[in-house]
C-alpha positions, 0 to 999 in steps of 0.5 A: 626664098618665096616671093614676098608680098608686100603692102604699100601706104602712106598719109603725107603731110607736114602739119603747121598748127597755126595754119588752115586745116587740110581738107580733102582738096588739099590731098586732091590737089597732090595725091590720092591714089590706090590700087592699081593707079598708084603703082601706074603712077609709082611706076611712071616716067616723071611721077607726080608722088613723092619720089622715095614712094617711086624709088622703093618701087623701082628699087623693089623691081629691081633687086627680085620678084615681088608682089606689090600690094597697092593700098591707098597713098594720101599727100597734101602740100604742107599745111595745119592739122589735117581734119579728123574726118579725113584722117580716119578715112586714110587710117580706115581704108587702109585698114580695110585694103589690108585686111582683105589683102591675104598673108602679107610679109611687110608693109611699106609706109611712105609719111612726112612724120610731122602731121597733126590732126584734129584730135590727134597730136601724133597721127603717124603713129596712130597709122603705123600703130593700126597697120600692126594692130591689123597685121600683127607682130610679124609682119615687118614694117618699114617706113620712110620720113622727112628729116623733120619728122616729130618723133613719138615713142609709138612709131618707132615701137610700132614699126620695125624699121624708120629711115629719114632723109640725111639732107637738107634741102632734101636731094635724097629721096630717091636714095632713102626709098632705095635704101628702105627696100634693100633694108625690106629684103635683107631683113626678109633674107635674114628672118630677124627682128631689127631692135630700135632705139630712140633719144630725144635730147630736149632740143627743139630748134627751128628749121632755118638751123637744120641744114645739113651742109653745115654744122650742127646738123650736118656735123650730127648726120655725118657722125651718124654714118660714120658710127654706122660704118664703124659698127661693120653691119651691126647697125641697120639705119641711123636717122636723125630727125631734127623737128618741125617746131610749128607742129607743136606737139608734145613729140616736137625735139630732135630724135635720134633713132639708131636701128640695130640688125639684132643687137640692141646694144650696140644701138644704144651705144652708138644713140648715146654717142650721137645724143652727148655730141648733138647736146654740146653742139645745141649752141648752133641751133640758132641762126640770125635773120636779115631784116626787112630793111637790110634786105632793100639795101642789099638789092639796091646794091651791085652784088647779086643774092637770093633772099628767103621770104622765111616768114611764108614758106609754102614748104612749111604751111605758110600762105605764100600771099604775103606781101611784106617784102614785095612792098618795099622793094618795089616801094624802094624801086628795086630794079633787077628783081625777081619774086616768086611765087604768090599763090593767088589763083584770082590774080592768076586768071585775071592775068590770064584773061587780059593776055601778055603785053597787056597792063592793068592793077594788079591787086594781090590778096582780094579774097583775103578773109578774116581767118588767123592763118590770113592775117600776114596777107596784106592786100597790094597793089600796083601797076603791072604788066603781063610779062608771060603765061603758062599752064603750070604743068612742069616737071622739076629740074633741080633741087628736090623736085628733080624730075618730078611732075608739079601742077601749079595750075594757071600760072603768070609773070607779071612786071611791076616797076623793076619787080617780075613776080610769078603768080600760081594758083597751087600753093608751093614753095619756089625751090626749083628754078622752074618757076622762072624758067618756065615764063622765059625768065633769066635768073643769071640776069637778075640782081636779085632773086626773092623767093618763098621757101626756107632753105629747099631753094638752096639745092634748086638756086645754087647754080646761080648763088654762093651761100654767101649771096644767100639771105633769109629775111625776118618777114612776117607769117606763118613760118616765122622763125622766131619762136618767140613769136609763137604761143607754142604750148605743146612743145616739151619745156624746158626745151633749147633754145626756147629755154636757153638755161635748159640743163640734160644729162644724156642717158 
């Protein structure tokens, strides 16, 4: 067999309708590498890009000869609608590497599946949909997405083979990559098309209700390997993705994809299986939430717990500057607390200038503007002291970032009263202990831990606290999951549970 060729790209962003559009500095201050560089960094000991790019890569190089063809790989933190301009650069450069690569034999793409653009409800598919435009039909296409991809019609058409994450919080990344380039060899070995089939049950949950360590999400992507086992290599890939509803997309709602080696039947069949089970169980999509004065008794309490700030989850495009909860626990006197992390870079080099053991008001959100995706971030303020500094350059110990390089820039630990909060200046959600444990903070010794993420934390914390110490808390922001609270007018309707009389028969 000749030694194949193949392309590698991807655009990374988790879109969040309501919040600030990605820029370019958004993509700076996570990736933007091509070429030579990408695979340098594809190839390196701790990579800083998304760890199922590296681990294709590395999966890739161990299984035969290959040639990689390095495009352009674009990712931005989660954020809202990626703008137009930078969109087209992304689709159009790659384009353009493509078209002066030679004869290629697949493609690699590396996305999110929930990216929104100026313009553009489905900018994955636009991408996928221009790869095949320039490379033509056969030429294979292999892409890997997050479990809470919005699905369009396109991008699987498109496309010839998807592969999503079956965990969250996500920890297997590194597998789907794997699994994306043995997928890549044995299609090139075979010399088959895969037949994929997509259903999209008009389910549309938040995703505080798509862990997967529990019904009914994890129910649905258990029975979906098990479908694939029982099919004796008939079927290719299940993927099962769950939304991300603060898109707001007309492709928004869970989407089961089932791709078969050449029979398109028996995808079909195992599809609808997994469609009649994931519509009997839509009543699990919902979960309730911790208010916020629930939460202060519970850390004046002796037990030890772990509270989610749900409302400004970073991972999900919120600011991570809210407030709200942090002012009544120290208003409460909370003793024992650790909080992280508020993305306030002004903050940050404040602490940096006047030193450790130094004491001074610190003022939280001095430069919030007038813009909607900022009204949740109330100023506070109180006395503190600068506990600890650091350059934020770490690399993850547990959970999802596992290994990974993370540029938080200049980070503090600052204490007020019996509350620690970590202060970043790059926006990110706190699920990797890290955060903590880079300023010398112990998180066994805490009472509680308050962090800003929704649900990767429990993969990072769970050393430390049983899912029973683990509380999300009805905060206020731009992740909130009460989807009543949100004006989402994109979402196919009548969707559960926006509409809890929604009726469906499975195809």
């Amino acid at each position: 067999m000749k030694t194949p060729r193949v392309a590698l790209l991807g655009m990374i962003l988790e879109s969040n309708r309501f919040a600030k559009p990605a820029d370019r500095a958004d993509f700076d201050s996570l990736t933007w590498l091509e070429g030579e560089a990408l695979m340098r960094e594809a190839r390196a000991e701790t990579p800083s890009l998304a760890t199922e790019f590296a681990a294709f890569v590395a999966a890739m190089d161990a299984t035969g000869p290959w040639e990689a063809v390095p495009c352009l790989l674009a990712a931005s933190h989660p954020a809202g609608p990626v703008t137009a301009e930078i969109l087209a650069e992304v689709v159009e450069r790659n384009a353009a590497l493509l078209g002066g690569a030679g004869p290629l034999d697949a493609v690699y793409i590396c996305n999110h599946g929930a990216m929104v653009a100026e313009g553009e409800d489905d900018p994955d598919g636009a991408l996928i949909e221009r790869v095949r435009a320039v490379l033509g039909p056969d030429v294979r296409i292999v892409v890997t997405l997050d479990l809470h991809g919005n699905i369009s019609p396109r991008m699987v058409s498109e496309s010839d083979l998807i592969v999503g994450y079956r965990t969250n919080p996500h920890v297997d990344m590194r597998e789907r990559g794997e699994e994306a380039a043995f997928s890549l060899r044995r299609i090139l070995a075979s010399g088959t098309r895969p037949e994929a089939v997509l259903i999209k049950p008009p389910i549309a949950p938040a995703s505080v209700s798509l862990l997967t360590a529990q019904a009914p999400y994890g129910t649905l992507i258990d029975l979906g390997q098990r479908l694939q086992a029982e099919a004796r290599g008939a079927i290719l890939n299940v993927s099962i993705f769950g939304n991300f509803i603060f898109s707001d997309v007309p492709d928004n709602g869970l989407s089961i994809i089932v791709t078969a080696r050449e029979d398109r039947a028996a995808a079909e069949e195992v599809a609808a299986q997994l469609a009649r089970v994931a519509w009997g169980m839509r009543d699990g999509f919902r979960r309730d939430l911790t208010s916020v004065a629930q939460a202060v008794e519970l850390a004046q309490g002796s037990g030890k717990v772990i509270f989610s700030d749900a409302g400004d989850n970073p991972g999900g495009g919120g600011s991570g500057r809210t407030t709200e909860l942090l002012a009544a626990l120290h208003g409460a006197g909370c003793e024992g607390v650790l909080y992280g992390s508020f993305a306030d870079p002004d903050l940050a080099a404040e602490a940096h200038e006047r030193g450790v053991g130094t004491t001074f008001t610190a003022r939280f959100n001095r430069g919030r503007g007038d813009n909607p995706w900022e009204q949740w971030d109330t100023p506070f303020e109180a006395e503190a002291e600068v506990v600890a500094l650091h350059d934020g350059e770490v690399v993850g110990e547990r959970g999802m970032t596992a290994g990974r390089r993370l540029h938080l820039g200049p980070s503090a630990a600052i204490r007020m009263g019996g509350v620690t909060a970590i202060i970043i200046s790059d926006r990110t959600q706190t699920a990797d202990p890290v955060f903590f444990k880079m300023m010398g903070l112990d998180i066994a010794a805490a009472s509680t831990v308050v962090v800003k993420s929704r649900g990767h934390f429990r993969a990072g914390f769970d050393r430390w606290f049983a899912p029973e110490q683990v509380y999300e808390i009805d905060t206020a922001g731009l992740t909130s999951p009460v989807l009543e609270r949100w004006p989402l007018t994109r979402v196919p309707r009548p969707s559960y549970p926006l509409d809890p009389d929604t009726e469906w028969v499975t195809p």
